[in-house]
N, C-alpha and C positions, 0 to 999 in steps of 0.2 A: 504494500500500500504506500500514498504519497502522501504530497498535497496539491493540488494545484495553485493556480495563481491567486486567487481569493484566499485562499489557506483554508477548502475543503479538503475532504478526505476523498483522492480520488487510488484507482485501480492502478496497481505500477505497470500494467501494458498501457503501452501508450496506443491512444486511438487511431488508427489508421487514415491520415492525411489525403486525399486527393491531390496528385502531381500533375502539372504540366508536364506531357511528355516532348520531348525534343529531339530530334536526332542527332547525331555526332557532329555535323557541319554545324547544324544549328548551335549548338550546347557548344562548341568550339566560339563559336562568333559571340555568346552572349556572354562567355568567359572573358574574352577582352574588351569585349561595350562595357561589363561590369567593373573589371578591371581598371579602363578607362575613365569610369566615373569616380572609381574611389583614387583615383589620382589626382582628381580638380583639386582639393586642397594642398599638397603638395606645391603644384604646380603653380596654383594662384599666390600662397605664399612664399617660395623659395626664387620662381625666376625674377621677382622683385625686387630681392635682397640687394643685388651689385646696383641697384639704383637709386638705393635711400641716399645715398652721398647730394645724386644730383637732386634728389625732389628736395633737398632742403635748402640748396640754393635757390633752385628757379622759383619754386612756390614761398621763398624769403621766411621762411622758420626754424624751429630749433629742430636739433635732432631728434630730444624727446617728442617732438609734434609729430617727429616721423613717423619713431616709432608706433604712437598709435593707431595710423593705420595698419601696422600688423595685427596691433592689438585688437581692433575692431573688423576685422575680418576673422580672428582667430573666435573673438565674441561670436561673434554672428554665425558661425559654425556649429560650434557647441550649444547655442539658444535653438537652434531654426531648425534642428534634427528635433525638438520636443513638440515642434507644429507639426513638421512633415510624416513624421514617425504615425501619430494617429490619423492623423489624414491618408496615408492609404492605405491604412486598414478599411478606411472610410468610403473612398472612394477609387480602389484600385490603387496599383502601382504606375501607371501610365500617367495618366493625366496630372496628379503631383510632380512626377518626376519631368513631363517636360511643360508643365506651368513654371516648375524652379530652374528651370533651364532656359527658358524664356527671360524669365529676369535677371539671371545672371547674363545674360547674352547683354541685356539693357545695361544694367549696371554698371557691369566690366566696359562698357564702351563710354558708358558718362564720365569713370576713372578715367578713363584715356584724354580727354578733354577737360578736367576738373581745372577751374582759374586759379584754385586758391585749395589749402591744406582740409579747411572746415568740409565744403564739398567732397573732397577726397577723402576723408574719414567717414562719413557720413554715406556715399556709395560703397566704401568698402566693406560698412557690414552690412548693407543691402547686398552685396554680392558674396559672401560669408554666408547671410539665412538663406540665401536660392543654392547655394553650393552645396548646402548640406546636404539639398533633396537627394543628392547624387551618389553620397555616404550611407545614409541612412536605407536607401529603398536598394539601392546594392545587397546588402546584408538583406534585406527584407525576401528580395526577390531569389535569393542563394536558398533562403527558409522557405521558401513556394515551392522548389525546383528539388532538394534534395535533405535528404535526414540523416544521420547518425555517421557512421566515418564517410560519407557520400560527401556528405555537407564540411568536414572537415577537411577531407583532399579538396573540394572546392576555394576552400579557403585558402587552404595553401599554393595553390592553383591562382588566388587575388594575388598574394602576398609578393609571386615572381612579378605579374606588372605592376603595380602599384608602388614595391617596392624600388622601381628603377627608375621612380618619378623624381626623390629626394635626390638622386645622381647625377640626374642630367638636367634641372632644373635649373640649377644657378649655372652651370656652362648652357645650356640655353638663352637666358636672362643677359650673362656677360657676352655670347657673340652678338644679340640682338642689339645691344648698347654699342658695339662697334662701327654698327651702320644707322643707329638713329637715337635717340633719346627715350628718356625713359618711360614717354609714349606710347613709345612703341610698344614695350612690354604687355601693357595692356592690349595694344590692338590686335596682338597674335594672341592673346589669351580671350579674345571677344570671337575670333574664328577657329580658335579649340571648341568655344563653346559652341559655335552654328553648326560643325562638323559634328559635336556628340548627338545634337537634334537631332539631324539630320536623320543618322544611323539609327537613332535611337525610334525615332520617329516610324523609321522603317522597316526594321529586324529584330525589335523586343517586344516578345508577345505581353498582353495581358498574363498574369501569373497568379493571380488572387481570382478566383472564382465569383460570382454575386455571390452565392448562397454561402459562403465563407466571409463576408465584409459584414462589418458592424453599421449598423444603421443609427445608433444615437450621437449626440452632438459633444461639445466642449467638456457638458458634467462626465457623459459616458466613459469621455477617452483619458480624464481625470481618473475615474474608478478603475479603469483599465490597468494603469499607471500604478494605482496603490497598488491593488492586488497583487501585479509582477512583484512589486518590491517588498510586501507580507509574503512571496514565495522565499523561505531560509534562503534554498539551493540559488533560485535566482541570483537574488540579492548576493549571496557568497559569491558567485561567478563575475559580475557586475563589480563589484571592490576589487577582486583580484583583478582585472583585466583594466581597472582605471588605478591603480595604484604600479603594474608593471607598465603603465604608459609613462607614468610620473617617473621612473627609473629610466626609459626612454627619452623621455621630453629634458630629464636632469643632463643627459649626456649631451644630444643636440645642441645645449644652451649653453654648458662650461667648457664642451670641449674643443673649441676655439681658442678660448686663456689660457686650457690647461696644457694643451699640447705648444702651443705658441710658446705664451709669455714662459711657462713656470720653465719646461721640459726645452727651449729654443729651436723650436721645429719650424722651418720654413712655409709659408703658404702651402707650398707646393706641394711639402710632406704631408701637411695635416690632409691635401684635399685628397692624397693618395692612400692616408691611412683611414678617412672619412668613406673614399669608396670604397676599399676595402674589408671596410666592415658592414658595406653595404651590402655588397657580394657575399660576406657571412650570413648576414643574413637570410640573402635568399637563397642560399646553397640551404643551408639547416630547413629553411617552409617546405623546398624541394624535398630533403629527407624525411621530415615528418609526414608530407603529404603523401610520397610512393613509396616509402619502407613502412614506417612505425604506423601509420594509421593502417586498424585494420588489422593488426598483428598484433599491436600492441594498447591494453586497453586507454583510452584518450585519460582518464583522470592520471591513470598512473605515467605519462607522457608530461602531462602538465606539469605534474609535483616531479617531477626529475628537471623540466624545466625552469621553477619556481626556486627550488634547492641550488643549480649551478648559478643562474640571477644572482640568490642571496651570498656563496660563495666567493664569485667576483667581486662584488661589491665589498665584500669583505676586507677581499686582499686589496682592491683599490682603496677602503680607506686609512687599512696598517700603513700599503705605500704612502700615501699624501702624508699622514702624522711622522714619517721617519722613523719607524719601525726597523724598516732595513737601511737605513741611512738617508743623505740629502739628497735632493734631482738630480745635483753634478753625480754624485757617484751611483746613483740606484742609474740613472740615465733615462729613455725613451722606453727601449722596448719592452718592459714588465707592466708599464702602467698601459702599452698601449698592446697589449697581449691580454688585460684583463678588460679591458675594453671592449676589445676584440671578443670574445668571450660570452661576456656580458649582451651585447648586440644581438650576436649570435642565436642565443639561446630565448632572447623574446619571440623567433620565430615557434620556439615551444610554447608560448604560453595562448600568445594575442589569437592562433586561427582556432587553438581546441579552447578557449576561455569561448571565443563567438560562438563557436559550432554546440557547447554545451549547454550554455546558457538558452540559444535561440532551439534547442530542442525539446525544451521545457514548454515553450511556449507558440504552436502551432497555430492558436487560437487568436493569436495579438503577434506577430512576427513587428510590425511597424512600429508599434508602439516599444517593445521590448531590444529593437536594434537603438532607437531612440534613446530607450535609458542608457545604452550599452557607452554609444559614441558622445553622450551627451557628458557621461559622469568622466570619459577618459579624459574628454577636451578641458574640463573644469578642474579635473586633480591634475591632468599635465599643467595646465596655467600658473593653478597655486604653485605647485614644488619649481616652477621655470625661476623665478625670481631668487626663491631661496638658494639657489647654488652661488649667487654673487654676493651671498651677506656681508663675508667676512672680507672683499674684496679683489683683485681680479688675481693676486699671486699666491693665492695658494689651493690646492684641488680635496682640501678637509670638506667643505662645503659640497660641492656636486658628490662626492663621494659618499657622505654624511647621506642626502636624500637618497641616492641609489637605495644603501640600505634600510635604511627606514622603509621606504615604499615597498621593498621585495620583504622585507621581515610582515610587515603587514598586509600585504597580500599571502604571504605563506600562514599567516595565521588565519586569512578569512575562506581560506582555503581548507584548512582542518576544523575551524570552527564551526562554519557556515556550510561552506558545500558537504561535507563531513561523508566523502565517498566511498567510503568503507561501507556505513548505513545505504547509501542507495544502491550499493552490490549485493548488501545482503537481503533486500528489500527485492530482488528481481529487477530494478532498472535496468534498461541495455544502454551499452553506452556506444 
């Protein structure tokens, strides 16, 4: 026996879903339109990066002004997946997704021509809440199409595109600045988005049935919303996969100073050991998706990934305190081997944290991809800032968060999910 998402007592077989069936071409094609879409953030915010220098001159403001358009499109991310998410449970997965696809199409192109910094903030989380549709109904529409390690190699399956976005984004972003300004960035990120319409418009089926969509309004998808998050198991999967984001988002944010400033790694190195650990990571989604899933049960996958997380972080925060001596003499490569490491091993946690969680909930996929991406973006935000507390020379701080986040994700994971009990309870996993 279980619960469900209200926190009834329901049957641990899980009810038998109705699938959209696809064939191999097709199922091929809507792996990278999905892929595709969970790229938009990425892509909206990394090719922008090499051009905050110029937007602070042309548009006459401070860097902090700049920064907030990161900041208000990262917003607008994490907010606009708690609209989208219920809406199409509401009304399908089509029509949300390119209603929000429509506006970012707007948006991104008002960015492009904005006179002044206030505009430019102001369309960038209007183009953040349409972006999200594209995050949130991905995961939605993966939960339509497939169940249990199906749904997990699917993910691992996102992770290879999606994960290539944060690689080639800022060399993206930096050759586009060679032939025009920072403009421009936007205008090739306004014809990303007419291209995903396009496709999307033409080769992604409906995947939510009528007789499967929820018919009440704002209160509905409210109660909706609690329920998931009164599910224990939920709710456990949900912390653990927004707290290894926080461990994630730690690294992205110091390890610029840390490898730079502290460890004296040139641009060049950092952007070599940057993709490098990129490419770990999606070698590892690779190995989870076509070895371990399927062979190897998914909770016991996670907690093996959860455990190296906490490890890493470990030795990454002995190295920062000088444990094993100073940066001159420990040098580059240990801290940037735990790193490595570290990266690596979120491809164990993020695609079976999605796939567990949104197997819970068949009934509400929208809404529950919604909590999923909503709680990630909102604990990576918090912990982003905490890595520069103590300021930019030393890596006790990003280090500090790593572990915090993977300690408390490994606890909401024996606490909450407490997967021992759902093996013994007959759940499949």
């Amino acid at each position: 026996m279980g619960e469900n998402a209200t926190g009834e007592v329901r049957d641990a077989t899980p009810t038998p879903v109705p699938k959209v069936v696809v064939g191999a071409g097709a199922s091929l094609l809507v792996t990278f339109l999905l892929g595709g879409l969970t790229a938009v953030p990425p892509l909206s915010m990394d090719m922008y990066l090499p051009a905050l220098p110029e937007v602070t001159g042309v548009l006459h403001t401070s860097a902090a002004t700049a920064q907030l358009t990161l900041t208000a499109c990262l917003t607008g991310m994490a907010l606009g997946q708690l609209v989208v998410g219920p809406m199409s449970d509401k009304w399908g997965r089509r029509r949300p997704l390119i209603v929000g696809l429509l506006i970012y199409i707007v948006a991104t192109a008002i960015c492009a021509f904005a006179p002044n910094a206030t505009l430019l903030i102001a369309f960038r989380l209007l183009q953040g809440l349409a972006g999200s549709a594209g995050i949130v109904i991905a995961r939605a529409v993966a939960r339509d199409l497939y169940d249990g390690v199906a749904m997990a190699r699917f993910f691992s399956s996102l992770m290879l595109i999606s994960g290539i976005a944060p690689i080639v984004a800022p060399l993206i972003g930096g050759q586009i600045l060679r032939f025009t300004d920072w403009r421009g960035v936007f205008i090739v990120l306004t014809v990303i988005g007419i291209a995903l319409t396009a496709v999307v418009w033409k080769f992604l089926p409906e995947t939510l049935a009528p007789e499967r969509r929820h018919s009440g309004g704002t209160m509905e998808a409210l109660r909706t919303m609690r329920g998931l998050l009164a599910d224990r198991v939920f709710l456990g999967y949900t912390v653990v996969g927004g707290f290894a984001f926080a461990a994630l988002f730690a690294y992205v944010s110091a390890s610029p100073f840390v490898i730079q400033e502290i460890y004296g790694a040139s641009p060049q190195t950092f952007s070599l050991l940057f993709g490098l650990n990129s490419i770990g990571l999606i070698a590892v989604g690779q190995l989870n998706g076509k070895v371990l899933v399927g062979r190897v049960n998914l909770d016991k996958v996670l907690g093996i990934g959860l455990t190296l997380v906490v490890l890493a972080a470990a030795f990454l925060l002995l190295a920062a305190s000088g444990t094993f001596g100073t940066p001159e003499e420990l040098g580059l490569a240990p801290i940037a081997a735990g790193l490595f490491v570290l990266m690596a091993c979120m491809a164990l946690t993020t695609p079976n944290t999605n796939a567990l969680a949104l197997m819970r909930t068949p009934h509400a996929a929208g809404s529950a991809s919604a909590l999923l991406g909503t709680s990630s973006f909102l604990i990576g935000a918090i912990a982003s800032p905490l890595v520069g507390i103590a300021g930019e020379y030393t890596a006790v701080p990003m280090a500090t968060v790593q572990l915090v986040s993977g300690l408390v994700a490994a606890l909401a994971f024996v606490t909450l999910c407490r997967p021992w009990q759902q093996r013994a309870a007959g759940e499949q996993r």
